[in-house]
N, C-alpha and C positions, 0 to 999 in steps of 0.2 A: 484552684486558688484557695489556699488558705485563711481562715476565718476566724480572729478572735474570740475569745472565751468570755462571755461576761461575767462580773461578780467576784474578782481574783483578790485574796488574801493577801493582805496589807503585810507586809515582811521583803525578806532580802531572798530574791530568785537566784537561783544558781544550778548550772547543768553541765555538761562538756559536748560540744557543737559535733558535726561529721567530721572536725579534722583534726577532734581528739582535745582542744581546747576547752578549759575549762572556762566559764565565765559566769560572771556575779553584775546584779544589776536591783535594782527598787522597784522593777515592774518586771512583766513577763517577759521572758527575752525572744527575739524572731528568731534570732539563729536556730533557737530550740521549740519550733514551733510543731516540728514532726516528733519531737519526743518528752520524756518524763520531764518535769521540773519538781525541783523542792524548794521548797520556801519554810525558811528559816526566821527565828523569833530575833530579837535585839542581843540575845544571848550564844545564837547560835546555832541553838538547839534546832533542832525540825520540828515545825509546827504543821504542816500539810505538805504532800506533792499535788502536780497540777498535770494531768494528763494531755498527750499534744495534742494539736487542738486539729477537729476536726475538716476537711474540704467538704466542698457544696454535694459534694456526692455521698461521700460519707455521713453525714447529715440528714439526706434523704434518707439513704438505704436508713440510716437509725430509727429515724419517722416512720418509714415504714414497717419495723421491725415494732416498734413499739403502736402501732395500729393494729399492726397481725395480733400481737401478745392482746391488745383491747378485744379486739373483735372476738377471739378465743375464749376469755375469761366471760365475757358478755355469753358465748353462745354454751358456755358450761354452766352460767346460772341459767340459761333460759331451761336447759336439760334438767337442770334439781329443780325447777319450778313445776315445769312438769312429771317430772318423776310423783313430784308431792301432792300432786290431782289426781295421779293416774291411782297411787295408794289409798287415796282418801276414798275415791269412788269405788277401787275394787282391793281390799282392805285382806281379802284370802282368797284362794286359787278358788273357791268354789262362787263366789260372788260375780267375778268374771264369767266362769261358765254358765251361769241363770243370764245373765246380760246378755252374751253369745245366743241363747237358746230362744231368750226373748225379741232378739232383733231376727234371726232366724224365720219367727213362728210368725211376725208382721209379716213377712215379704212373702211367706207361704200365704197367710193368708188374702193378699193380695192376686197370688197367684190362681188362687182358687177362683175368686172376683172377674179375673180376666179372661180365664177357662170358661166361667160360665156364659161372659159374655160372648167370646167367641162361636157357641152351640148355639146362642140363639140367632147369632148371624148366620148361621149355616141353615138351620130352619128357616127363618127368612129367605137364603139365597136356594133353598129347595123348591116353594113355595113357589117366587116369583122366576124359578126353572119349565114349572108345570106352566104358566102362562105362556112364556119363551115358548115353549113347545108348540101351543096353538096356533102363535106365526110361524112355524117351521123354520126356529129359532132364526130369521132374518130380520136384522136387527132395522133394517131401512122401513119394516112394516111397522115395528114398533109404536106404539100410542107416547106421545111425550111422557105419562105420568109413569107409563111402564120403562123406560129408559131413564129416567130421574131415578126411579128407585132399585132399580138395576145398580146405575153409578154408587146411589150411597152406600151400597151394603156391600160392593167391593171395595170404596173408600172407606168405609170404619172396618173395614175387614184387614185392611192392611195397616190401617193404625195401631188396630189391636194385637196383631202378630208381632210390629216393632216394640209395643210395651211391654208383650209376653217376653222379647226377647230382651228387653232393656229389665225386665226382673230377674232373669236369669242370669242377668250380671252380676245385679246386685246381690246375688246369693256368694258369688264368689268374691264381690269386695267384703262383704260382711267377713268372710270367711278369713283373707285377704287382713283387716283391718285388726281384726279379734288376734289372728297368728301373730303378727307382729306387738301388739301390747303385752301379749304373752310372753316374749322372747324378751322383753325392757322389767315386765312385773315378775316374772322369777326368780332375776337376784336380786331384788326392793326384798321380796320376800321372804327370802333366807339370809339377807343379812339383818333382816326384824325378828329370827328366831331366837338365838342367842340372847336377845335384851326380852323378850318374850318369854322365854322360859327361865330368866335368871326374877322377874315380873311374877311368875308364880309360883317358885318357892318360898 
């Protein structure tokens, strides 16, 4: 169904309908509502045309086309906003690499942390092996205190192998995170050379 225009330009409408008929009127004409109209001044002359006027469909789909074009221009400022962090923070390729090296050297030494602790649970679970042995390793003879701590030191034994392995992720998100700012900071960076070196002559 067909939908008026609001807002239409005070003049004399005039168009030629589907059956070739020309027609002239003081408002916008229906016959010509699927196509161009011009609107003419007291003189004659053409002051505006009036494009035909849109259905409920066509209206949409426009709506939606002009959400798309919003959403778009939104999500290409939100890109130079962050474009403009990522240069502020790492400002030359080598800035970036000391970043890279120093998130790096945390999780190493994190690693290390976890390493250790895992030897000592192995010493621990050596220890309390030599007693295991005394019962000939029958765990029904066991003294409660000796099977309490039995349980904790394979329970933080396993905690500690999933954080070992959850740092070993995080080496690869690191790595992961850093490649990709890399691939976004390399043309920031060479399109700042040009005003860069024209800056120091």
């Amino acid at each position: 169904m067909a939908i008026s225009q609001p807002s239409y330009a005070a003049g004399i409408y005039t168009c030629v309908d589907a059956s070739g008929l020309r027609i002239t009127a003081d408002r916008p004409i229906a016959q010509c509502a699927d196509r161009e109209q011009r609107v003419l001044g007291p003189t004659g002359i053409e002051r505006s045309r009036v494009g035909p006027a849109m259905s409920e469909v066509e209206m949409s789909q426009r709506l939606e086309q002009r959400r798309n074009e919003l959403q778009m221009q939104q999500r290409v400022q939100e890109q130079r906003r962050r474009d403009a962090v990522l240069l502020t923070r790492y400002p030359r390729r080598e800035s970036h690499d000391v970043a890279r090296r120093d998130a790096l050297i945390q999780v190493q030494e994190q690693k290390v942390l976890a390493q250790a602790r895992m030897d000592e649970l192995v010493q621990e679970k050596r220890k309390l092996q030599q007693e295991l042995e005394f019962y000939g390793n029958d765990h029904s003879k066991l003294p409660a205190r000796l099977r309490i701590a039995v349980q904790d030191v394979e329970d933080a034994q396993q905690e500690q192998r999933a954080l070992m392995d959850e740092q070993n992720g995080q080496v690869q998100r690191v790595h992961k995170r850093f490649d990709a700012e890399l691939l976004r900071l390399q043309p920031l960076w060479q399109s700042q050379e040009p005003a860069s070196s024209a800056a120091s002559q």
